[in-house]
N, C-alpha and C positions, 0 to 999 in steps of 0.2 A: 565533313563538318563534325565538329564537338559535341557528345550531346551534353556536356557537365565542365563547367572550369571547378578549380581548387585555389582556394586563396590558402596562403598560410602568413602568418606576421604581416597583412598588408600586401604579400606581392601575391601578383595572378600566374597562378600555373594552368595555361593553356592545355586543356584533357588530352586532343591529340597527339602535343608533344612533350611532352612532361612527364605525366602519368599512364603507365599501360596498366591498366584495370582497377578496379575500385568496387566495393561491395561495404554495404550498409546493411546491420541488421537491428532488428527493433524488437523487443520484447516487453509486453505489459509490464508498470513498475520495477523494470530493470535499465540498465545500461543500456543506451545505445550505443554500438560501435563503428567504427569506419573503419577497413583495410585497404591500402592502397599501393603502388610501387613508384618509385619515386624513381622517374632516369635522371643519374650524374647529379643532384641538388638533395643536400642534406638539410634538413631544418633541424630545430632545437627540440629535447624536450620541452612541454610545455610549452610551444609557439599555438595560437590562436588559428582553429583550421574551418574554415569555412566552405562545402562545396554546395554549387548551384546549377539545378540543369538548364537546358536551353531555353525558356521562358525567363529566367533569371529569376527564379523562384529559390531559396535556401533552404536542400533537402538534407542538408547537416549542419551542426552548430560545433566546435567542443575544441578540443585540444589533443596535442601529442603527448601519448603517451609513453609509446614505448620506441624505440628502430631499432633495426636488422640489416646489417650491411652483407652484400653478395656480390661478387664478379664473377664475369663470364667474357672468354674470350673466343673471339668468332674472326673467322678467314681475314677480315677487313679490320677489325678494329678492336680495341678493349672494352666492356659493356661495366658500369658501376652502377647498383640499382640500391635502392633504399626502399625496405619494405614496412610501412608505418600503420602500426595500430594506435587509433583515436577514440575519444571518447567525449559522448556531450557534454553539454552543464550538470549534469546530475552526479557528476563525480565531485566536485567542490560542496555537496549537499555528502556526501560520504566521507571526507575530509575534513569540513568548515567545521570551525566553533562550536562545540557542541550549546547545545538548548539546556539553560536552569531557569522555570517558569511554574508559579500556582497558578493553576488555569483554574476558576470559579465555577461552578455549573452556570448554564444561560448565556454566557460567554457564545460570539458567534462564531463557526467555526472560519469567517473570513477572516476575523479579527486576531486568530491564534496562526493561520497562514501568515499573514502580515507580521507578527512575531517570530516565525523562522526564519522570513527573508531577510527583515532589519537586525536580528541578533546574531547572524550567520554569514547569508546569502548576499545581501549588498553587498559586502566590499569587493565579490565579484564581479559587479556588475547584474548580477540576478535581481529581478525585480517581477511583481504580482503583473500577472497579464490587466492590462485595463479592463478587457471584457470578461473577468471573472466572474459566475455567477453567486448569487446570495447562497448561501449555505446553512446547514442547520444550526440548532446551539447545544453545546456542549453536554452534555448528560450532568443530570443534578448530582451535587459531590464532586464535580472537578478532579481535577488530580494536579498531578505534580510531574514535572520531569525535571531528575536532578542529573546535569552531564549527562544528556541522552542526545547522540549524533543527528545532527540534522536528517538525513533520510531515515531513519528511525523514527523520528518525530514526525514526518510525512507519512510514511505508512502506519502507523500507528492512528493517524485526522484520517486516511482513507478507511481503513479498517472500520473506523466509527464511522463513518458516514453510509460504508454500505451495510450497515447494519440492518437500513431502511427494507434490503432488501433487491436492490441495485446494486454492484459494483462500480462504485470511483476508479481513476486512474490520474498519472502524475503526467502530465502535457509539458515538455520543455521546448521553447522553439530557437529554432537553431541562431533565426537572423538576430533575433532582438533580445536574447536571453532572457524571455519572460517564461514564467513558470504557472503552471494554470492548473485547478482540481476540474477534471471534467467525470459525466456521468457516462458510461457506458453508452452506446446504440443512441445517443441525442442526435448523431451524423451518419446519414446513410452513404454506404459504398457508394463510390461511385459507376460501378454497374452490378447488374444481378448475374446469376452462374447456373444457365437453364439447359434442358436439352435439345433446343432450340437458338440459343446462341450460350455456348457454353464459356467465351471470353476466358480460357486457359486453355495449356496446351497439354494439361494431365489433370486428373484429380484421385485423389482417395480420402477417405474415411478409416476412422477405426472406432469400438466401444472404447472407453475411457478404461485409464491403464491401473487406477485405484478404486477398491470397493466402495460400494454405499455405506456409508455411516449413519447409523439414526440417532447417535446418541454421542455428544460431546461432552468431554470432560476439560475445564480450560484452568490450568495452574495460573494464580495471577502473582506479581510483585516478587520480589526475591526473600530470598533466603534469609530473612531475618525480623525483627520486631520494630515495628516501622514509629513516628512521628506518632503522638496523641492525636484522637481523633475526638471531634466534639459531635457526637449526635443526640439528635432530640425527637420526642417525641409531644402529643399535646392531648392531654385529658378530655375523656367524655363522661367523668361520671358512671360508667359503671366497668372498667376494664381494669385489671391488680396485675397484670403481666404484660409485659415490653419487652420484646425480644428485638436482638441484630439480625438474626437468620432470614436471608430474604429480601434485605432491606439495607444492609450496610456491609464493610470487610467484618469477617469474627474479630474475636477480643480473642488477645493472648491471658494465656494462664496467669497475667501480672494485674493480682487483683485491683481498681480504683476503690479509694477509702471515702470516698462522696460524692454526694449527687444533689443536683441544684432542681428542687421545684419549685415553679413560681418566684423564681429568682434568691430562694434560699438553701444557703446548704446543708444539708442531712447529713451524716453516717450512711455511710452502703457496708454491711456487713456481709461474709461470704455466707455460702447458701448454710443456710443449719444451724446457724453460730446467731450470736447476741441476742439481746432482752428480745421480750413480746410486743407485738405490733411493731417491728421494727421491717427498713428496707435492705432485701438480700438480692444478693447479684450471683449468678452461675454463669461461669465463664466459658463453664463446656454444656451447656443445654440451648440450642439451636443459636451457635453462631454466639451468645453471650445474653442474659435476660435475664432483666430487674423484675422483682417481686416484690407487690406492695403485702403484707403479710398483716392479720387480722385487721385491726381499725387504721391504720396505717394507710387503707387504698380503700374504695378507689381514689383515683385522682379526681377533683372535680372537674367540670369543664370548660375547658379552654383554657387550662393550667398548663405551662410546657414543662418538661422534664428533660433536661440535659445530663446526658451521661458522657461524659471527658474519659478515654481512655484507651490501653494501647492495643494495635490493633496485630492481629495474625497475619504474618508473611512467611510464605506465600499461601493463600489461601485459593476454594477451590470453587468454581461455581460452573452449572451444567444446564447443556440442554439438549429436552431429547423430543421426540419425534411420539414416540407412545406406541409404538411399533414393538412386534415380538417374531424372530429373538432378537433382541438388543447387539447392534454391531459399535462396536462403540470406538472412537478414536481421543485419546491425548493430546491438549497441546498444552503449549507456556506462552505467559506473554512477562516476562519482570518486567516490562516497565506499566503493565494496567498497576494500578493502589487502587482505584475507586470499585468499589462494586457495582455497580452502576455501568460503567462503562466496560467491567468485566463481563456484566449480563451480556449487554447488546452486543459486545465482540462475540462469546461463546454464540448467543441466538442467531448473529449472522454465518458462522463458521458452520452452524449445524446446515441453515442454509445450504450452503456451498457444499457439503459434505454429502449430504443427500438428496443424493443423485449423481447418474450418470451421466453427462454429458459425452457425447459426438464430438469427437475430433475431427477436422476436414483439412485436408492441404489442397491447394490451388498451386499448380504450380504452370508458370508462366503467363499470371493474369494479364489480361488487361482491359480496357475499355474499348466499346464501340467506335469507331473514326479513329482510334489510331492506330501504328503499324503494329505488327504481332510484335508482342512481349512490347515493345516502347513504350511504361507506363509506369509514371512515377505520383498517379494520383493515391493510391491507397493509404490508407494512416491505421494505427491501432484506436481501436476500441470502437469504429465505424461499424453500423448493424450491415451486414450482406447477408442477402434472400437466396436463396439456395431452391432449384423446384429441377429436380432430376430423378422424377418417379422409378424412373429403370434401375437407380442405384438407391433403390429406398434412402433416397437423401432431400427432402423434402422440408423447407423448414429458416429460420431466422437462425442466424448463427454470430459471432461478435470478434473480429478480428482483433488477435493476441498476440501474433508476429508476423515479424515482417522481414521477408529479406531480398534487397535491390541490388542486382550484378550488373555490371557495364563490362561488356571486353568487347577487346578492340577485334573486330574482324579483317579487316583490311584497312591500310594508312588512311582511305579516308572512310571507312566504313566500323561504326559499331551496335551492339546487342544487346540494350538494357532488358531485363528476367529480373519478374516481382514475383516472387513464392510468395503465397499465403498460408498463417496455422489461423483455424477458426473455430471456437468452441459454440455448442448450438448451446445456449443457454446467458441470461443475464447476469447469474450470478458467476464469476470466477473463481474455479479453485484456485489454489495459490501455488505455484509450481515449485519445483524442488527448492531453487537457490531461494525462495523467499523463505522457504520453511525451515531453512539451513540457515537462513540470517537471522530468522527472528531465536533461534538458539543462544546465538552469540549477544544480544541488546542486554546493556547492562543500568538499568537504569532502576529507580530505587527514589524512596520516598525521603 
């Protein structure tokens, strides 16, 4: 008996005779892939590939990507096999229409999902899972994405959202091509991994393969002098300096020649320069700051103060830990403009950075009442309990990959093996290829 059909284009390729073996791997915020061999039936690039295990459940969604043609001739007959790598919906999110969107701060972050899917993802057929849950709002200052790739625009709303302090993750389901933000560890494994029913048939551990960081440094926006920015501030009567540092992106060295208080416009002179009691601006003293100078300031209260001007790209903002000695790591993100939402990215990165988490592999999980390794319940980002004092591994851990093999052992007999990677911790680091992507995101104000 079967334990998985394959549909591709509409027809049903029957697993026992069709397909000899098949393996599915799953990695957080990456690609899912399918390999599979195809006897004597070639399908197309890009034909729509469907497989379901025997519950008739849809443990893949996606399309062809690539094939690989092989023969083999044996005593009796000539053998033609087709070896096909597949991939989910989230490769039309790496492809589609890129994203040009002012996101406003307060903005909810469901409301900016729904904007990738209808500016992009529809015309695939991608659509927002109906059970998506409510989500935060946008960090004050909004930002911009101008021609920023759809999956870039998805990790970019994950990023902000675990800033909280949680890890998000991008949920694509295979049947219905809906697209879902979920929160880490909301979904428990479906079984625990004890020394008492250890439910695999190996395991190990390792410390984590990058040092602690207590201190980040996070490059924001590209490489150039971005869009005027309108910031304001609002009088109390006894304050004469107003600074950007802290509070908004720096101001480039491109002086503004005024400033609106109370809705009127003044002269902004640079620092040192023009009459007495007049208003000067230093572009290079914390990030950029107006000076009300002799009778000039203070502002009284509840007077606002708009300063319209252009901002520093790429600029730099940090967070650290308060720890000595300072270990400190580099990132970039061009496509943050806001400072604001550069904060909370750096603050969750530092997060992530420090500390070490526990690597764990599970290999050959499965669950209680079914047969060894036959188990195709596990998902990423599910919380799995862990209690195996003997191997000081003790503890909550958050599955991060996933990889499902099916081969044939005899014409009516086969052997699904679910490996698990599982990091003990909520926060996720970000693994090589995310950090080698966000390199490449070209996105700009």
């Amino acid at each position: 008996m079967s334990l998985f059909d394959v549909f591709i284009d509409g027809v049903t390729w029957t697993g026992d005779t069709s397909v000899a073996g098949l393996s599915i791997t799953r990695s957080m915020n990456e690609r899912t892939t399918a390999r599979l061999r195809s006897i004597q039936q070639m399908p197309f690039v890009g034909d729509e590939i469907y497989i379901m295990d025997r519950a008739g459940v849809t443990d893949f969604g996606g399309i062809v990507l690539k094939r690989s043609a092989s023969a083999q001739r044996s005593i009796r007959r000539n053998e033609f096999f087709i070896d096909l790598e597949c991939v989910d919906w989230s490769y039309f999110a790496e492809v589609g229409t890129p994203i040009n969107r002012t996101v406003a701060g307060g903005t909810t972050w469901n409301t900016v999902l729904g904007w990738i899917v209808s500016d992009s993802l529809a015309t695939y057929g991608i659509a927002v899972h109906p059970a998506q849950i409510g989500l935060s709002l946008v960090p004050t200052g909004g930002f911009v994405w101008d021609n920023v790739r759809p999956i870039d625009a998805l990790r970019f709303m994950v990023d902000q959202l675990s800033a909280g302090g949680t890890s998000w993750f991008l949920e694509w389901h295979g049947d219905t091509k809906y697209l879902r933000v979920v929160q880490v560890g909301t979904i428990a494994a479906p079984a625990t991994i004890t020394d008492t029913v250890p439910n695999c048939s190996a395991i190990t551990w390792s410390d984590a393969d990058e040092p602690v960081s207590n201190k980040v440094l996070l490059w924001c926006g590209p490489d150039a002098i971005g869009d005027p920015i309108a910031y304001s501030w609002t009088g109390n009567g006894v304050t004469t300096t107003f600074q950007l540092g802290g509070v908004a992106v720096p101001a480039s060295a491109v002086p503004p020649s005024v400033i609106v208080v109370n809705g009127v416009q003044l002269p902004l002179w640079p620092v040192g320069t023009g009459p007495a009691n007049n208003i000067q601006f230093d572009y290079a003293l914390n990030g950029g700051t107006v000076l009300f100078t002799g009778t000039s300031g203070p502002v009284p209260v509840g007077q606002v103060i708009t300063l319209t001007y252009s901002p520093q790209f790429p600029f730099l903002v940090t967070a650290t830990a308060s720890v000595t000695p300072e270990l400190v790591a580099v990132e970039f993100s061009p496509e943050t403009i806001d400072y604001t939402a550069g904060q909370n990215l750096v603050n969750a990165r530092l997060l992530a950075l420090n500390q070490a988490p526990r690597t764990m592999h599970a290999l050959g999980a499965r669950t209680a009442g079914s047969g060894f390794g036959h188990e195709l319940a596990w998902r990423i980002g599910q919380a799995l309990t862990v209690n195996i004092p003997s191997m000081n591994l003790v503890g909550s851990f958050i599955i991060t990959g996933l990889a499902t093999t099916i081969e044939p052992q005899t014409p009516i007999d086969q052997l699904v093996r679910s490996d698990i990677t599982a990091v003990e911790t909520t926060i996720i680091p970000k693994t090589n290829v995310e950090q080698w992507q966000q390199l490449g995101v070209g996105a700009g104000a």
